[in-house]
PDB file of N, CA, C, O and CB in Angstrom:
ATOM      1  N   UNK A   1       0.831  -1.186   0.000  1.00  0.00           N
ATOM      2  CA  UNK A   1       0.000   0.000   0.000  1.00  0.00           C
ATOM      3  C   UNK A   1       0.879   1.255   0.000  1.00  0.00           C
ATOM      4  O   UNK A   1       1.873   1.385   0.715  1.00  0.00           O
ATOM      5  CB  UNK A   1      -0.947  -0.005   1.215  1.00  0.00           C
ATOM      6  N   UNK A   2       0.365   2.286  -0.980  1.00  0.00           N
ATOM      7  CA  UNK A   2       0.987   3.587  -0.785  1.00  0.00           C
ATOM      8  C   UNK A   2       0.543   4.064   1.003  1.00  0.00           C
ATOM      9  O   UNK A   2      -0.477   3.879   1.666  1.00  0.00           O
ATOM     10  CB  UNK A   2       0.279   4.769  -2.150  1.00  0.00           C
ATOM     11  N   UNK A   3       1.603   4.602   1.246  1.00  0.00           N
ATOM     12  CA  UNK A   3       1.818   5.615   3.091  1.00  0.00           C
ATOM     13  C   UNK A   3      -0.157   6.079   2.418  1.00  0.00           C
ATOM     14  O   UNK A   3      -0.671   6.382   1.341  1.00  0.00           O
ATOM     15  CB  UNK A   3       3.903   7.979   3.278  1.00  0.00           C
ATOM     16  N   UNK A   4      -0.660   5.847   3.978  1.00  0.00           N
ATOM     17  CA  UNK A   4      -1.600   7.008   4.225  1.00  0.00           C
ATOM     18  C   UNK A   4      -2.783   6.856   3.211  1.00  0.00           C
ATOM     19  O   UNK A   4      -3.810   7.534   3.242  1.00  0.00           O
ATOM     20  CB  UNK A   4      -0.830   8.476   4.030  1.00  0.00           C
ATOM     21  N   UNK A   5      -2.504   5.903   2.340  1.00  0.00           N
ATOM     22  CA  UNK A   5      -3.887   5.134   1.207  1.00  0.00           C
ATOM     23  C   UNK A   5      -3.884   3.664   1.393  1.00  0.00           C
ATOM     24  O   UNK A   5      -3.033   2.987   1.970  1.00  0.00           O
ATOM     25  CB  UNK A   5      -3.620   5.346  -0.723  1.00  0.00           C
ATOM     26  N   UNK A   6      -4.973   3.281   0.810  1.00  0.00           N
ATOM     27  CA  UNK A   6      -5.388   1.890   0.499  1.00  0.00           C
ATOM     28  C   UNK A   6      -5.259   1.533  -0.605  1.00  0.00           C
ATOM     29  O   UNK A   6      -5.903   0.533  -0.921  1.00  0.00           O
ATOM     30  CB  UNK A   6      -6.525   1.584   0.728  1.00  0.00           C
ATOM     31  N   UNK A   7      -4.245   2.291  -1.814  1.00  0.00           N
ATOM     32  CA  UNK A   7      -3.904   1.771  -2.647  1.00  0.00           C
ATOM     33  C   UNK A   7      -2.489   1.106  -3.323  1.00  0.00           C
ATOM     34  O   UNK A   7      -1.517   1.773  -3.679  1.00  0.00           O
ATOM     35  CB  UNK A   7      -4.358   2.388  -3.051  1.00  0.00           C
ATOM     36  N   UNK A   8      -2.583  -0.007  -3.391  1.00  0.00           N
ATOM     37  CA  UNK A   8      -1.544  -0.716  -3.580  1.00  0.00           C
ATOM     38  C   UNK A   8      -0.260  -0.273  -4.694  1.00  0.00           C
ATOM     39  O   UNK A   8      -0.524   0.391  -5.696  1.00  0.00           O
ATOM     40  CB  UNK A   8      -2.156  -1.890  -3.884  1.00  0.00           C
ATOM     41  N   UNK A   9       0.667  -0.573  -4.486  1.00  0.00           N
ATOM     42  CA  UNK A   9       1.821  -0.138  -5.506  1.00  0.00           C
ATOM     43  C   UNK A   9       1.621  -0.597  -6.686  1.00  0.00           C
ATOM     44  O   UNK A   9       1.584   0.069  -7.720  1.00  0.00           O
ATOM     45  CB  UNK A   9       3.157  -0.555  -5.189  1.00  0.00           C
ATOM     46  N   UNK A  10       1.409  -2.413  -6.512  1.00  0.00           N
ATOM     47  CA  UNK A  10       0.801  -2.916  -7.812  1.00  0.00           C
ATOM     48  C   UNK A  10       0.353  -2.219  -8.807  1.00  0.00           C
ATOM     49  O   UNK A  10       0.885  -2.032  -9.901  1.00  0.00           O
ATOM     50  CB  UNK A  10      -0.121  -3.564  -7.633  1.00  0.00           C
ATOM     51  N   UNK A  11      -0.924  -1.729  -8.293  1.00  0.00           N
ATOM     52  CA  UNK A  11      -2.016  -1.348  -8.942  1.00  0.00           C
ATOM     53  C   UNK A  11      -1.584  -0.072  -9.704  1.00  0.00           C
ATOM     54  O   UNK A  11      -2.078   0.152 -10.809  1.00  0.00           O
ATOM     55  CB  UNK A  11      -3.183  -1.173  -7.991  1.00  0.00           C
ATOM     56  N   UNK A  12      -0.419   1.018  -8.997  1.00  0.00           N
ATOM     57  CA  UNK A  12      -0.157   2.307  -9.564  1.00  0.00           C
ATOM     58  C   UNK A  12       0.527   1.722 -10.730  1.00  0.00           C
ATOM     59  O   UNK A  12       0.266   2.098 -11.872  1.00  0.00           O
ATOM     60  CB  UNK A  12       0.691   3.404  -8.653  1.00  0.00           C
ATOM     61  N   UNK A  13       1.747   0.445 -10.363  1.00  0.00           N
ATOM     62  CA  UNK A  13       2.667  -0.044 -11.365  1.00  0.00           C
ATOM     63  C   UNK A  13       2.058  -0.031 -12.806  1.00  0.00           C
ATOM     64  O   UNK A  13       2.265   0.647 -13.812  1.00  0.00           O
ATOM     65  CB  UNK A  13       3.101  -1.456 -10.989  1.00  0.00           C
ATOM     66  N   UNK A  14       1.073  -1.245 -12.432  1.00  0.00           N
ATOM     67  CA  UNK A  14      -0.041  -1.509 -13.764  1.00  0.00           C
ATOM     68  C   UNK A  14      -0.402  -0.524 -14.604  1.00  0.00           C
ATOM     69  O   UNK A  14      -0.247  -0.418 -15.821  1.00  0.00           O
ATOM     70  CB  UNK A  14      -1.372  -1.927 -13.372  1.00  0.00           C
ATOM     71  N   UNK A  15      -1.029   0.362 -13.611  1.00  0.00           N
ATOM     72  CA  UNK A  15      -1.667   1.464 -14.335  1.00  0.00           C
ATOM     73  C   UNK A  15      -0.871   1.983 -14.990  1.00  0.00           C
ATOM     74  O   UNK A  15      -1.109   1.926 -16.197  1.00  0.00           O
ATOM     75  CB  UNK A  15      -2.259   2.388 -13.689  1.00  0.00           C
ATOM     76  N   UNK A  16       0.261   2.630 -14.620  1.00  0.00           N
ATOM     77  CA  UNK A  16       1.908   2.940 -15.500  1.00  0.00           C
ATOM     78  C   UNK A  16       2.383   2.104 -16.720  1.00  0.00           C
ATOM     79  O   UNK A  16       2.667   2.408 -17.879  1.00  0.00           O
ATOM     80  CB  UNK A  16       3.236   2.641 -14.453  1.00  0.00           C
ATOM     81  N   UNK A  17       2.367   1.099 -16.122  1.00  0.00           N
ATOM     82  CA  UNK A  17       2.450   0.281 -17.394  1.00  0.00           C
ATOM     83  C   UNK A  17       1.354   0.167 -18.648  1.00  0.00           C
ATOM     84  O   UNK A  17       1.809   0.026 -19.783  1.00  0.00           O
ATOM     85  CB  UNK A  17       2.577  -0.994 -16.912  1.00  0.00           C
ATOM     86  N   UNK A  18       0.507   0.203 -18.528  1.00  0.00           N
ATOM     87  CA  UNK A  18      -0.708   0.460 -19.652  1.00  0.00           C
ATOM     88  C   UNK A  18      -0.554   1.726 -19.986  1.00  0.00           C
ATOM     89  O   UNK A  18      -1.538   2.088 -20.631  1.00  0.00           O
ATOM     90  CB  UNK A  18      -2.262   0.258 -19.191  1.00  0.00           C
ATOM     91  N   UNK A  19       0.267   2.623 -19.841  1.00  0.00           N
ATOM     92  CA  UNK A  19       0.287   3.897 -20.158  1.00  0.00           C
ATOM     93  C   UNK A  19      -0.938   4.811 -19.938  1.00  0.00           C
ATOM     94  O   UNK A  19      -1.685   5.201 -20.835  1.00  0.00           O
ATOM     95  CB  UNK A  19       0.629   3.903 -21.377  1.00  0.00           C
ATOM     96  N   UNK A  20      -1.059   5.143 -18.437  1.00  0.00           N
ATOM     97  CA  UNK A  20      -1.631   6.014 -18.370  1.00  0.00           C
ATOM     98  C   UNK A  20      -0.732   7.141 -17.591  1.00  0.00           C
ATOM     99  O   UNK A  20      -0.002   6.599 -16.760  1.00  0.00           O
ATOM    100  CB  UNK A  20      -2.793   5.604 -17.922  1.00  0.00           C
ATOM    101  N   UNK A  21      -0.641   8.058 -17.621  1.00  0.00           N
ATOM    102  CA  UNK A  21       0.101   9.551 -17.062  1.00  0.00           C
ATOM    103  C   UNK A  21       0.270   9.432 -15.821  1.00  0.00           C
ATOM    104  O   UNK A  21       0.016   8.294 -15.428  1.00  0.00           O
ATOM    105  CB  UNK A  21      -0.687  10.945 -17.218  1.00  0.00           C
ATOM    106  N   UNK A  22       0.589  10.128 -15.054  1.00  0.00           N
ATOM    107  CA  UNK A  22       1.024  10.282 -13.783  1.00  0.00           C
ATOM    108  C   UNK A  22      -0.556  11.404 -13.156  1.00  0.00           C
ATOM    109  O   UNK A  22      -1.128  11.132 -12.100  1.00  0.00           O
ATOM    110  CB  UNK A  22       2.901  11.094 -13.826  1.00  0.00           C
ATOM    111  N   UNK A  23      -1.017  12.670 -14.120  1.00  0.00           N
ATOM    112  CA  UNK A  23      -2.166  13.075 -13.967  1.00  0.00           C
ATOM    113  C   UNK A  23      -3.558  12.003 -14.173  1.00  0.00           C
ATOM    114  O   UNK A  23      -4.598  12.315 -13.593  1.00  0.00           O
ATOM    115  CB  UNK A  23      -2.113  14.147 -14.814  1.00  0.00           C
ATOM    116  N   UNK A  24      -3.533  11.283 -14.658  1.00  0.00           N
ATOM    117  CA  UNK A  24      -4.777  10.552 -14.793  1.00  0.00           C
ATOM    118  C   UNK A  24      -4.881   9.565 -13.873  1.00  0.00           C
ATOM    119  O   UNK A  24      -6.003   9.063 -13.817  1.00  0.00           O
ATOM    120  CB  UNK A  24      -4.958   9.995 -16.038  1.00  0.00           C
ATOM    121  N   UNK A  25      -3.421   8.781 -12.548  1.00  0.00           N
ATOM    122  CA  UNK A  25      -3.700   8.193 -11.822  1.00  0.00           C
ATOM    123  C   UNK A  25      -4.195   8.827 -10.747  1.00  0.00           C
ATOM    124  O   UNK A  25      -5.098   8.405 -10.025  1.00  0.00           O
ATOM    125  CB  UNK A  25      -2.955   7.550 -11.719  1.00  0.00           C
ATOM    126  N   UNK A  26      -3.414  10.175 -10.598  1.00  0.00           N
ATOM    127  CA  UNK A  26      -3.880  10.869  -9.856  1.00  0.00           C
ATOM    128  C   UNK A  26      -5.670  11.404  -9.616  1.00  0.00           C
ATOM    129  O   UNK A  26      -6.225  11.637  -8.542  1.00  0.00           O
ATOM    130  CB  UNK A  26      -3.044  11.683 -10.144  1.00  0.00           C
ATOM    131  N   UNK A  27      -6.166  11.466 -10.804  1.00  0.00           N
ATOM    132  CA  UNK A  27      -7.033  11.665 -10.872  1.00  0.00           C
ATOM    133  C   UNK A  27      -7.989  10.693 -10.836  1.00  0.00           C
ATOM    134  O   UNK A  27      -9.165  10.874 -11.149  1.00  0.00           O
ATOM    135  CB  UNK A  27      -6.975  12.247 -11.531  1.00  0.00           C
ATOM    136  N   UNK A  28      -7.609   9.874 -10.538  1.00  0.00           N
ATOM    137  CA  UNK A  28      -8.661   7.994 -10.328  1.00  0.00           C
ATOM    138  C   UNK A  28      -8.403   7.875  -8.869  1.00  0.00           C
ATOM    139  O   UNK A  28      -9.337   7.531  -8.145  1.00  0.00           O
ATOM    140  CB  UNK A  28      -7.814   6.066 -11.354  1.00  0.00           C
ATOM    141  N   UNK A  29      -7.040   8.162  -8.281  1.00  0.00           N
ATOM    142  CA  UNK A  29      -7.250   7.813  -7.135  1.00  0.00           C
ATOM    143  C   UNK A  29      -6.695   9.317  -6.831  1.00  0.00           C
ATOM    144  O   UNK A  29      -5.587   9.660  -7.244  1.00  0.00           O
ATOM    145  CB  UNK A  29      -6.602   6.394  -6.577  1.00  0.00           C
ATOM    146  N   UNK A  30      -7.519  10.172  -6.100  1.00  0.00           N
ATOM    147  CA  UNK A  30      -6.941  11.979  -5.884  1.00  0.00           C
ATOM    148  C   UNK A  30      -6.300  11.881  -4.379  1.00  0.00           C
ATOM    149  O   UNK A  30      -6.037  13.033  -4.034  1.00  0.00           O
ATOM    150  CB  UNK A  30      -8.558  13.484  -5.866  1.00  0.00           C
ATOM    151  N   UNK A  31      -6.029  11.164  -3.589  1.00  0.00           N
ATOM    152  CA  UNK A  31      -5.880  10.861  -2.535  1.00  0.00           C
ATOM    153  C   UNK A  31      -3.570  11.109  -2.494  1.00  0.00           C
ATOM    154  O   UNK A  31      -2.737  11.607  -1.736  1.00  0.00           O
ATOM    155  CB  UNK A  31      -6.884   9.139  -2.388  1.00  0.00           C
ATOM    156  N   UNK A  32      -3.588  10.429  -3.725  1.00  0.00           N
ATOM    157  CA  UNK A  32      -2.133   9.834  -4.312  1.00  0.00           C
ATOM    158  C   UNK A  32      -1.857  11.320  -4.827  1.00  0.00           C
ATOM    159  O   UNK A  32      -2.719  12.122  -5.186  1.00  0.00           O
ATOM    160  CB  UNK A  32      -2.143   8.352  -5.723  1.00  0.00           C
ATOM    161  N   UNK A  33      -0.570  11.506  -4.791  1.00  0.00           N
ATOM    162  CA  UNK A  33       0.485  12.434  -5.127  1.00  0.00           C
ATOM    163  C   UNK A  33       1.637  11.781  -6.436  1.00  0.00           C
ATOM    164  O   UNK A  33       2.026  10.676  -6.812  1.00  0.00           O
ATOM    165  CB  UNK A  33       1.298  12.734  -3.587  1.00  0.00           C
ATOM    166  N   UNK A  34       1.817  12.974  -6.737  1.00  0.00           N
ATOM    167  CA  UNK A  34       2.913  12.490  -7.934  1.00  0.00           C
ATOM    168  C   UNK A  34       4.353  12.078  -7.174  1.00  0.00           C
ATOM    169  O   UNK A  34       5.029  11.122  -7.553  1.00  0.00           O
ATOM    170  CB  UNK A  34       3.258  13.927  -9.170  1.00  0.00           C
ATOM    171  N   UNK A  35       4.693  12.871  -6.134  1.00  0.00           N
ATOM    172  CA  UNK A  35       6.011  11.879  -5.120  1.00  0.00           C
ATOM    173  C   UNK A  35       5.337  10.776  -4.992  1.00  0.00           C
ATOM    174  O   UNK A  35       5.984   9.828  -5.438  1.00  0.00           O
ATOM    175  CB  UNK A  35       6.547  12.409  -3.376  1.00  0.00           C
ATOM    176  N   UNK A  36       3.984  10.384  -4.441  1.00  0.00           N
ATOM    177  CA  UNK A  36       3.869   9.307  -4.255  1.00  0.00           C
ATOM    178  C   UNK A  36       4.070   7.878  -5.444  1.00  0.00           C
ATOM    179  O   UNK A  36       4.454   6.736  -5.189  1.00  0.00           O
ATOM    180  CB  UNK A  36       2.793   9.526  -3.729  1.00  0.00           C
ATOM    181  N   UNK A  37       3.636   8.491  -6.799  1.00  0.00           N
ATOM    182  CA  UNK A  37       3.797   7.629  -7.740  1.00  0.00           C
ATOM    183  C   UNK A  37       5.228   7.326  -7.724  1.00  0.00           C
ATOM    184  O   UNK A  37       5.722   6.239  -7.422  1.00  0.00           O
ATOM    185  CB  UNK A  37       3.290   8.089  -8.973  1.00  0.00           C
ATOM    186  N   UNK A  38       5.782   8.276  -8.039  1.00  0.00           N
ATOM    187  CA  UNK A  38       7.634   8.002  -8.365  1.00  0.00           C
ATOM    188  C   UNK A  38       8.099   7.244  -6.835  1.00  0.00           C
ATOM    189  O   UNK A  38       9.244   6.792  -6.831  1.00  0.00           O
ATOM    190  CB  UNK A  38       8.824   9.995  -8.632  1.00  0.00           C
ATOM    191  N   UNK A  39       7.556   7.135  -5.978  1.00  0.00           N
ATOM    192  CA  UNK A  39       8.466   6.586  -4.734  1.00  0.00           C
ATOM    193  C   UNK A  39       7.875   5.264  -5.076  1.00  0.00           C
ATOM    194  O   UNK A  39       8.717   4.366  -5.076  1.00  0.00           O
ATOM    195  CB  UNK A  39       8.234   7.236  -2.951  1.00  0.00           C
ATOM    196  N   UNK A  40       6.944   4.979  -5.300  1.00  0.00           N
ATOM    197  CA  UNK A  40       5.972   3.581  -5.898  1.00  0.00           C
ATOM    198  C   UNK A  40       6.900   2.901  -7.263  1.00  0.00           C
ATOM    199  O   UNK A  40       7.181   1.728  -7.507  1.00  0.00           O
ATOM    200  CB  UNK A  40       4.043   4.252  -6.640  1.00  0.00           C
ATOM    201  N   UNK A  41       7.144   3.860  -7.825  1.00  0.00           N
ATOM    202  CA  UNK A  41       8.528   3.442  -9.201  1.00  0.00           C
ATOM    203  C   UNK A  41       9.932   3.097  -8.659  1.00  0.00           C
ATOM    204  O   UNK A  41      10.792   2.259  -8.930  1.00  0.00           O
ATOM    205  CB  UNK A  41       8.963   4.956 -10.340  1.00  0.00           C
ATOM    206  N   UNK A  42       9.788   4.123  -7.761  1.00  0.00           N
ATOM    207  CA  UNK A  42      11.606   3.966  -6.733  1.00  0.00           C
ATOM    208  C   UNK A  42      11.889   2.168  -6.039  1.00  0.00           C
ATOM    209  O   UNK A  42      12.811   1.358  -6.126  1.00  0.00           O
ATOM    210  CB  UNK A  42      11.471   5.415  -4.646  1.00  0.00           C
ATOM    211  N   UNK A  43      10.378   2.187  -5.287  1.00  0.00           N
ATOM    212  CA  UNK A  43      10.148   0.970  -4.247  1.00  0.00           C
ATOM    213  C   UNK A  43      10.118  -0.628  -5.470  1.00  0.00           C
ATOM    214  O   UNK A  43      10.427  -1.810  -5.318  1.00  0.00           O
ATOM    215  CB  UNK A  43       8.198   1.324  -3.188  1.00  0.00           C
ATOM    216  N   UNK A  44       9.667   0.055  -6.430  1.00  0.00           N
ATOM    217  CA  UNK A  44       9.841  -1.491  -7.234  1.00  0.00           C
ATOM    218  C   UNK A  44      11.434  -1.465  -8.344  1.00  0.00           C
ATOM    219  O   UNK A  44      11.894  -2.454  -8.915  1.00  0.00           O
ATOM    220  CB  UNK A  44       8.065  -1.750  -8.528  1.00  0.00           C
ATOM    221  N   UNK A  45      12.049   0.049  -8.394  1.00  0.00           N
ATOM    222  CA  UNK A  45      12.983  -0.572  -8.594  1.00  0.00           C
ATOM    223  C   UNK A  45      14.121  -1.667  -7.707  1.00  0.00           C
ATOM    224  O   UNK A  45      14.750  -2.694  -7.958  1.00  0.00           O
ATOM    225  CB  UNK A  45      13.347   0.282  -9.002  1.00  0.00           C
ATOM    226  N   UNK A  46      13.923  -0.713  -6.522  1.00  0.00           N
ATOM    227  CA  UNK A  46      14.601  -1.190  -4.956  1.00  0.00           C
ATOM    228  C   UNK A  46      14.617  -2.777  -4.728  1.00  0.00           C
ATOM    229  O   UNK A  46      15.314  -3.524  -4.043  1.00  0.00           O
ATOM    230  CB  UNK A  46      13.594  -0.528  -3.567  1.00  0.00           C
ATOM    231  N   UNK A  47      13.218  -3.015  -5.869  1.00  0.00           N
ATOM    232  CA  UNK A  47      12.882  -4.530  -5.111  1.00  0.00           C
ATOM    233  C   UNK A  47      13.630  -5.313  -5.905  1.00  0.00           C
ATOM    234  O   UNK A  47      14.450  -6.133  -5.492  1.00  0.00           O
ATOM    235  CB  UNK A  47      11.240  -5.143  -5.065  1.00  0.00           C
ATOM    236  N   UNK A  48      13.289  -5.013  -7.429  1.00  0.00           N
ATOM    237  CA  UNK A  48      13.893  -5.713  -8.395  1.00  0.00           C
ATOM    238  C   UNK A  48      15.730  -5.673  -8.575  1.00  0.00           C
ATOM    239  O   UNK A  48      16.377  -6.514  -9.199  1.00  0.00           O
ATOM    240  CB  UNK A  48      13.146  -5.161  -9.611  1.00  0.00           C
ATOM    241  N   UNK A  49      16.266  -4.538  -7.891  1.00  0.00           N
ATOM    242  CA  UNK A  49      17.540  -4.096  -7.943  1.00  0.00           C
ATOM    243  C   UNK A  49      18.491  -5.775  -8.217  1.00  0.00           C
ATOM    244  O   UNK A  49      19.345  -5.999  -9.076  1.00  0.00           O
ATOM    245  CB  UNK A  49      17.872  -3.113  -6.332  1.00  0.00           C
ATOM    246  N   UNK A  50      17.858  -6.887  -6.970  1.00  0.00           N
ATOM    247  CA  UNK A  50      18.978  -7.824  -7.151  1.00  0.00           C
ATOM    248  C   UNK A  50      18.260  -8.920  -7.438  1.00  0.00           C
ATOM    249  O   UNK A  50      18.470  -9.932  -6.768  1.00  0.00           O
ATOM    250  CB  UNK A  50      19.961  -8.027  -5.991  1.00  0.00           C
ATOM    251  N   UNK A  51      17.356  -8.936  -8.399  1.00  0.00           N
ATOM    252  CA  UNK A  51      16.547 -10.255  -8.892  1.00  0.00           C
ATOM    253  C   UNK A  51      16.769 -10.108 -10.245  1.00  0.00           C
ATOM    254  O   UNK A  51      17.134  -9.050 -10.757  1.00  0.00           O
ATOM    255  CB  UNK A  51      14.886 -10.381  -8.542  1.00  0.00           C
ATOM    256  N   UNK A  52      16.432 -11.775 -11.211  1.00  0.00           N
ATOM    257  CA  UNK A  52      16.789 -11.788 -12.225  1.00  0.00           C
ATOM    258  C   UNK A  52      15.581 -11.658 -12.761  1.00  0.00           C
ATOM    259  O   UNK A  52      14.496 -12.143 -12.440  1.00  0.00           O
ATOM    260  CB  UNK A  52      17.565 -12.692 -12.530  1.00  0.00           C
ATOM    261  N   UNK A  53      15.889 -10.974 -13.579  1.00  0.00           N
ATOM    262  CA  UNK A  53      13.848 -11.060 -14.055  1.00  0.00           C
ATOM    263  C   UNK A  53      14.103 -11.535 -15.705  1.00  0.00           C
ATOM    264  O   UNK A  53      15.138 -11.307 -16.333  1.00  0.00           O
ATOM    265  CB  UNK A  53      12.601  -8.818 -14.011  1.00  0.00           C
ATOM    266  N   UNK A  54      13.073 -12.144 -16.154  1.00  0.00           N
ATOM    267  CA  UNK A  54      13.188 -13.010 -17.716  1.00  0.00           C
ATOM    268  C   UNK A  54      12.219 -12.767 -18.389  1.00  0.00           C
ATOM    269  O   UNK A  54      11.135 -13.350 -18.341  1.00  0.00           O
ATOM    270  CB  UNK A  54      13.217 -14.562 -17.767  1.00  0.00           C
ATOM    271  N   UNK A  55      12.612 -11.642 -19.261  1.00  0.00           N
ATOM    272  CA  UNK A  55      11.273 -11.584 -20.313  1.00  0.00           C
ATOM    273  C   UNK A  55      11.420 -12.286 -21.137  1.00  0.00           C
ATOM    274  O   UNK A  55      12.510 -12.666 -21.563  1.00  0.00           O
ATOM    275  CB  UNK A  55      10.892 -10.439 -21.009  1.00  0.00           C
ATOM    276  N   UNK A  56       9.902 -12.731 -21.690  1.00  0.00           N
ATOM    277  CA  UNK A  56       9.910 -13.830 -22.354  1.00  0.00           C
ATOM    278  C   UNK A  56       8.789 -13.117 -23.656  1.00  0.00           C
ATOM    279  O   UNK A  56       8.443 -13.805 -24.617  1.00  0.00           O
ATOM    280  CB  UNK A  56       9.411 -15.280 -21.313  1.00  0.00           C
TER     281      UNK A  56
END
């Protein structure tokens, strides 16, 4: 969960990934901040930093 919401990082990830803006998540969930998105981008690079990941 993003600090201080009930919305999950996942869910911002996704939404990022389908290409939607940083204004239009905001605006689905108005609660969320644009630091908050990018620390949500920061926290899954952080995670992935020492895993192998395999696109296929």
């Amino acid at each position: 969960m993003i600090r201080g919401t009930r919305v999950p990082v996942e869910l911002v990830l996704r939404e990022l990934g389908a290409g939607m803006t940083i204004e239009s998540i905001i605006e689905e969930h108005p609660r969320l901040t644009a630091d908050d998105i990018r620390a949500a981008q920061a926290f899954a690079a952080d995670y992935l930093a020492d895993e192998d990941v395999i696109y296929r």
